[in-house]
C-alpha positions as CSV (number, residue, x, y, z in Angstrom):
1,X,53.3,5.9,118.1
2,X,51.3,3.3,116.4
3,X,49.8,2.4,113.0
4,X,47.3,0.1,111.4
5,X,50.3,-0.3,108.9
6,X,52.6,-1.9,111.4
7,X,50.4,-5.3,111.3
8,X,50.2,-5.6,107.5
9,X,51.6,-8.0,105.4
10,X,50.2,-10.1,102.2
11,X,47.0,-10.4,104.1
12,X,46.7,-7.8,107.0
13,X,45.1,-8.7,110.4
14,X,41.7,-6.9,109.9
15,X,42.1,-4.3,112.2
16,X,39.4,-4.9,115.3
17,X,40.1,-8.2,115.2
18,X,43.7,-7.4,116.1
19,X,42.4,-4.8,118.9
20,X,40.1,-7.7,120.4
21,X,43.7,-9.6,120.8
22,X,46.2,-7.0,121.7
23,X,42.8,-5.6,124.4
24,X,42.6,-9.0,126.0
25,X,46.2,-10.0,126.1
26,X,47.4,-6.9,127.7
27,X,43.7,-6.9,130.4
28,X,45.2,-10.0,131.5
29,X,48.8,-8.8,131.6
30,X,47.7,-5.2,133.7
31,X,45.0,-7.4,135.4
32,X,47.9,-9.8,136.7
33,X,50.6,-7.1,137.3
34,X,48.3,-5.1,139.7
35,X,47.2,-8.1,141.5
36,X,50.8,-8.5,142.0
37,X,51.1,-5.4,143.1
38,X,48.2,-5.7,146.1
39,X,46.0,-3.5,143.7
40,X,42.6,-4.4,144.3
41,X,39.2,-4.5,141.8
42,X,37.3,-2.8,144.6
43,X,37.4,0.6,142.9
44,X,35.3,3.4,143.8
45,X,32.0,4.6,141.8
46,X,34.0,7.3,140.4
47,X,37.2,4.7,139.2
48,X,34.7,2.3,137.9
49,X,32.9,5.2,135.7
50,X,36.4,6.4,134.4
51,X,37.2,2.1,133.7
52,X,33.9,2.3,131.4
53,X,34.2,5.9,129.7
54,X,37.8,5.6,129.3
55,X,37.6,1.3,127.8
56,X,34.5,2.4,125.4
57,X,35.7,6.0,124.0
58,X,39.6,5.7,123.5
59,X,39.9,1.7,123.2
60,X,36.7,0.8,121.1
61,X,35.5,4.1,119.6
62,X,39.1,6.0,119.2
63,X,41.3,3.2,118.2
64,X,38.6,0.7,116.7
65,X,37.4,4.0,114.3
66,X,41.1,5.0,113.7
67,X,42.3,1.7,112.6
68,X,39.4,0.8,110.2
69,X,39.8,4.4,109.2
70,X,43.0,4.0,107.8
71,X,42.3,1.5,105.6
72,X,40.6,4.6,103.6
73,X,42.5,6.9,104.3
74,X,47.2,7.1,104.9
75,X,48.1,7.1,108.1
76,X,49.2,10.7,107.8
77,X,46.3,12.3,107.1
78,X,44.7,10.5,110.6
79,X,47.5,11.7,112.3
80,X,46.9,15.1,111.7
81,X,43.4,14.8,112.2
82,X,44.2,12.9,115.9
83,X,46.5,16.0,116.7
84,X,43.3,18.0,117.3
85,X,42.7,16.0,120.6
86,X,44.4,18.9,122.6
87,X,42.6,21.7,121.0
88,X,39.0,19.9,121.7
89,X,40.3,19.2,125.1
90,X,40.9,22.6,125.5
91,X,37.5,24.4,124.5
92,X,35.2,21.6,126.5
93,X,37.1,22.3,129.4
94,X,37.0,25.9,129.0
95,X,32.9,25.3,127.8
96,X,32.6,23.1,131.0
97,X,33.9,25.8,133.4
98,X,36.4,23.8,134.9
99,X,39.7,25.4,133.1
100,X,39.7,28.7,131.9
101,X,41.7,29.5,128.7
102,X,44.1,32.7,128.8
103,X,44.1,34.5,125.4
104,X,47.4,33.0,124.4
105,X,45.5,29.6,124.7
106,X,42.6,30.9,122.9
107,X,44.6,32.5,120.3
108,X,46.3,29.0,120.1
109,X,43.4,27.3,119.5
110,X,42.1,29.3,116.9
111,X,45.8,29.0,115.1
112,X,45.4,24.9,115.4
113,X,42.0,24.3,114.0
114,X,42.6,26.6,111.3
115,X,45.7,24.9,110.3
116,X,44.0,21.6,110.8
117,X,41.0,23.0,108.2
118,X,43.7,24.6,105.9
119,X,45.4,20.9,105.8
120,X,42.2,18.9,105.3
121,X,40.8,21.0,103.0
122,X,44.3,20.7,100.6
123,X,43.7,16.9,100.9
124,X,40.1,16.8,100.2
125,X,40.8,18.6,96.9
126,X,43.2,15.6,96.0
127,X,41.0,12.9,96.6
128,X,40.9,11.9,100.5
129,X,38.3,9.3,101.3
130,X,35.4,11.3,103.6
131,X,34.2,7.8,104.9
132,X,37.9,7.7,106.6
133,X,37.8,11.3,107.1
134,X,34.5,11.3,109.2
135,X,35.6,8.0,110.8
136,X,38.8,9.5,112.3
137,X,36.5,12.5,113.4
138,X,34.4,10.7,115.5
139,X,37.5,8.7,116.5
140,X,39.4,12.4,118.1
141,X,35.8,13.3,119.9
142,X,36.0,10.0,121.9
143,X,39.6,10.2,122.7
144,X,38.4,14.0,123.5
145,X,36.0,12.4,126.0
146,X,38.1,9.3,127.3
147,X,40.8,12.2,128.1
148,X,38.8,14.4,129.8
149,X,37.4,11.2,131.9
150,X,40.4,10.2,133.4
151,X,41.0,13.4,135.7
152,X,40.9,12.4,139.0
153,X,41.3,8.6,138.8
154,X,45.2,8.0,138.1
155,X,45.9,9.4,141.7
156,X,44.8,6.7,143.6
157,X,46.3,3.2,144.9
158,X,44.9,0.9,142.0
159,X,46.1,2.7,138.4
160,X,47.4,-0.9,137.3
161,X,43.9,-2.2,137.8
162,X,42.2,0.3,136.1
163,X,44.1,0.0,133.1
164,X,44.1,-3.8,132.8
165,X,39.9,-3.3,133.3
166,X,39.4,-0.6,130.4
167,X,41.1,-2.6,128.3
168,X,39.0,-5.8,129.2
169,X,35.8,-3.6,128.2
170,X,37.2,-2.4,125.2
171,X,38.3,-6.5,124.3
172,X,34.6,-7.2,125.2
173,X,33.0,-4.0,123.3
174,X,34.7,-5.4,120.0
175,X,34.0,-8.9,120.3
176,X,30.8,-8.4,118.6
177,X,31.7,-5.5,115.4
178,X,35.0,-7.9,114.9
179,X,32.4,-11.5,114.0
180,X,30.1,-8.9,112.2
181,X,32.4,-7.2,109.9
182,X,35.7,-9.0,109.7
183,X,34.2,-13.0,109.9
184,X,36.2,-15.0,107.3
185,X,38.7,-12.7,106.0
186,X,42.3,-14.3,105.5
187,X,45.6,-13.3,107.2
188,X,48.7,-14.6,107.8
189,X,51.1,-15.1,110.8
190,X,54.4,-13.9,110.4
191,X,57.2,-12.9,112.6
192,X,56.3,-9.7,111.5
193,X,52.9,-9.2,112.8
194,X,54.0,-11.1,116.3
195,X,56.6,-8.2,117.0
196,X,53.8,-5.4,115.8
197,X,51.5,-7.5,118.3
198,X,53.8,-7.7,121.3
199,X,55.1,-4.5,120.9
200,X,51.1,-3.2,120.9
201,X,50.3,-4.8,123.4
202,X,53.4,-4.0,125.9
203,X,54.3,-0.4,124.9
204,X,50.8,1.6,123.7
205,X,48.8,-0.9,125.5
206,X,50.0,-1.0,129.4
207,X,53.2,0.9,129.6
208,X,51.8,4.4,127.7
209,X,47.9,3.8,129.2
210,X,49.5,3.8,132.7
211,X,51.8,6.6,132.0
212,X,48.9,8.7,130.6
213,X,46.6,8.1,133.3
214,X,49.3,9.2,136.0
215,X,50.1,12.5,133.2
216,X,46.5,13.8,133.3
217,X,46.2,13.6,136.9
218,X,49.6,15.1,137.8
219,X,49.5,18.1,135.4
220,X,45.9,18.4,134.1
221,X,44.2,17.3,130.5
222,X,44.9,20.4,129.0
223,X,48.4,19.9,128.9
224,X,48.5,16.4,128.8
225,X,46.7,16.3,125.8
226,X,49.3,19.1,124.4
227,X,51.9,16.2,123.5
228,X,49.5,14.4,120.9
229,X,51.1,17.3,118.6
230,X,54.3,14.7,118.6
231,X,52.1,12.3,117.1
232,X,52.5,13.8,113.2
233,X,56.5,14.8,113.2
234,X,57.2,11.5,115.3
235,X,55.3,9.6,113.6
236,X,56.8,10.7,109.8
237,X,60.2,10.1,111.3
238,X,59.5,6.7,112.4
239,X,57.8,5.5,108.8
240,X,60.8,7.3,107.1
241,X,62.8,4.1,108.6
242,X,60.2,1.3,108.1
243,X,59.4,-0.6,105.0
244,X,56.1,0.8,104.1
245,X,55.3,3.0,101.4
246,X,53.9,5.8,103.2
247,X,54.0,8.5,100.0
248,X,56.3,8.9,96.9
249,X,58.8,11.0,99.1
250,X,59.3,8.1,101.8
251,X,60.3,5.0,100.2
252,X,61.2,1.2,102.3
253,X,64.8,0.9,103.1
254,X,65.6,-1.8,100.7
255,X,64.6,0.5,98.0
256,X,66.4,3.7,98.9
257,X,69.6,1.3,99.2
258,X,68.7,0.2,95.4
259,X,68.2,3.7,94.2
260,X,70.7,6.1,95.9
261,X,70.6,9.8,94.9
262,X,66.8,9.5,93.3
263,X,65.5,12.9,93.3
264,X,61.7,13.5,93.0
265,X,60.0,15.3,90.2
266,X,56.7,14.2,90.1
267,X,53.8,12.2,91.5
268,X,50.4,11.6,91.2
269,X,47.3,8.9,92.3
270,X,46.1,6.8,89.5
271,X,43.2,4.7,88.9
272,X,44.3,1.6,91.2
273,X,47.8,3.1,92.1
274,X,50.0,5.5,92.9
275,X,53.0,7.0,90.3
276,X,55.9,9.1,90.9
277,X,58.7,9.9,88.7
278,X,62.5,10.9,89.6
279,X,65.5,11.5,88.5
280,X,68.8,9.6,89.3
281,X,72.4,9.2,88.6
282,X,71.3,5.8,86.5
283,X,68.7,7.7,84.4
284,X,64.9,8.1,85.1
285,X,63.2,6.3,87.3
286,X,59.0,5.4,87.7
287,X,57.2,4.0,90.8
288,X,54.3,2.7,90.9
289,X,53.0,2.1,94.7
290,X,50.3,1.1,96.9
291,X,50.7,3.7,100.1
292,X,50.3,2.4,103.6
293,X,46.5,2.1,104.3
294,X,44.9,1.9,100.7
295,X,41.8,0.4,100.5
296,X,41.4,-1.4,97.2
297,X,42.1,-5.1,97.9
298,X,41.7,-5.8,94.0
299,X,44.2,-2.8,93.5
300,X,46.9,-5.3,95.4
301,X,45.9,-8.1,93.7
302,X,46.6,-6.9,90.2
303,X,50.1,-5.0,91.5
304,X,51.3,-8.7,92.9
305,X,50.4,-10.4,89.0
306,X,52.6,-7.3,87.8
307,X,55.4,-7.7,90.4
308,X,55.4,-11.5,89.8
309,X,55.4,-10.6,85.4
310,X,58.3,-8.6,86.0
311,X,60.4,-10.5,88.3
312,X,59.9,-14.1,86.3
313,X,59.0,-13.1,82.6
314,X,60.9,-9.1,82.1
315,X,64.6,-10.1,82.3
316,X,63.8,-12.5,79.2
317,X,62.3,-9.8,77.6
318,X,64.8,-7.9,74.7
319,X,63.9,-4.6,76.9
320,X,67.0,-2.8,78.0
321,X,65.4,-1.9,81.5
């Protein structure tokens, strides 16, 4: 499970500029490993077509479109929207000929993208950016695709390789949308964003590409693709321990430690924010939030000079709060 989020601090990495390091860094890690190994970069036609397909669609297209997507959109909503991988796996494998779908699959198919429709739509009504929508949308096609292209080519003596060279191309295919779109934006180094890196780079980057390549191949893309429906429950239980705002029900940490018994009663998106209200053993309480992946830089801006008002000027105040 990972999120755009993860990297943030005062000034996030941009996001394909932190996929051009976390590509190259772990290329050179597989690269070195499967030399190691006695893997060799003579692949056949067919391994080099999957090293292309598989580096373009699910390293720059899937995750390069996902993580600039979620700067429009919370990391929730592309989750859901990423959990419909298995089902478009599904129907162009069964409109390709090459696995037929029982009518319990069908029938489970139909169930999934209408619950996917049913969620969107509910989210649209309230306000969900379409530029992230539609980004994340052409993000699950590719991953569709880059799934569907590995059958066949985690099976043989030189997996390692392969996933050290896909992620080289997908370094190399965002070299170039990184200087154009993200040249001269600020971010910091922090502790932080080193862990979020390494653990990038090491876990989703070489340990889950290699797992996944040996997955399709063993038991098929069809049900491969089926445990991408972890992604949304796993991936609400892991921000429920972070410290990111993810929505007015999943608060940081620190602040649930401040606040204990706070009971929800109310929330809603502002202009420039987000409010909730609740009730707690100390009296009412307000929030006013930024969620994980909002988009208005200026929106930040003015919540730090309020942050910064409260914590230095309020307690002088003659305001009992």
């Amino acid at each position: 499970v990972e999120r755009y989020t993860c990297l943030t601090g005062r000034h996030p990495l941009p996001p394909l500029w932190a996929l051009v390091v976390r590509f190259g860094i772990s290329a050179l890690i597989a690269i070195g490993l499967a030399a190691a190994m006695g893997q060799s970069m003579r692949l056949s036609r067919a391994e080099w077509r999957t090293v292309i397909v598989f580096g373009l669609c699910q390293n720059a297209l899937y995750l390069g479109l996902n993580w600039m997507g979620m700067q429009w959109i919370e990391a929730s909503a592309a989750a859901i929207i990423a959990s419909m991988m298995p089902l478009l796996v599904a129907f162009f494998g069964w409109a390709a000929g090459r696995e037929p779908l029982r009518p319990q699959a069908a029938i489970g198919l139909l169930l999934g993208v209408t619950g996917v429709v049913v969620i969107m739509s509910v989210r649209l009504r309230h306000g969900l950016d379409l530029v992230g929508v539609a980004m994340c949308l052409v993000a699950v096609v590719a991953l569709t695709v880059a799934t569907l292209a590995v059958r066949g080519a985690g099976g043989g003596p030189n997996v390692m390789m392969i996933v050290g060279l896909q992620m080289a191309v997908g370094a190399m295919a965002l070299v170039l949308p990184s200087a154009v779109l993200e040249w001269g934006r600020p971010f910091e180094w922090s502790g932080r964003l080193v862990g979020a890196l390494a653990y990038s780079i090491l876990v989703p980057g070489i340990l889950a590409t290699f797992i996944w390549f040996r997955l399709v191949t063993r038991i098929g893309a069809v049900r491969a693709a089926a445990f991408h429906f972890l992604s949304p429950p796993l991936g609400v239980a892991i921000g429920r321990r972070g410290e990111v705002a993810v929505d007015a029900r999943v608060w940081p940490r620190s602040l649930r430690a401040q606040f204990p018994g706070a009971r929800l009663r109310e929330s809603w998106v502002g202009e420039g924010a987000a409010f909730a209200r609740y009730a707690s053993p100390g009296g009412p309480l307000f929030l006013k939030y930024l969620p994980a992946g909002w988009r208005d830089a200026r929106a930040a801006v003015r919540l730090e000079r309020e942050v910064a008002y409260l914590r230095d000027l309020a307690p002088g105040c003659p305001v009992p709060y």
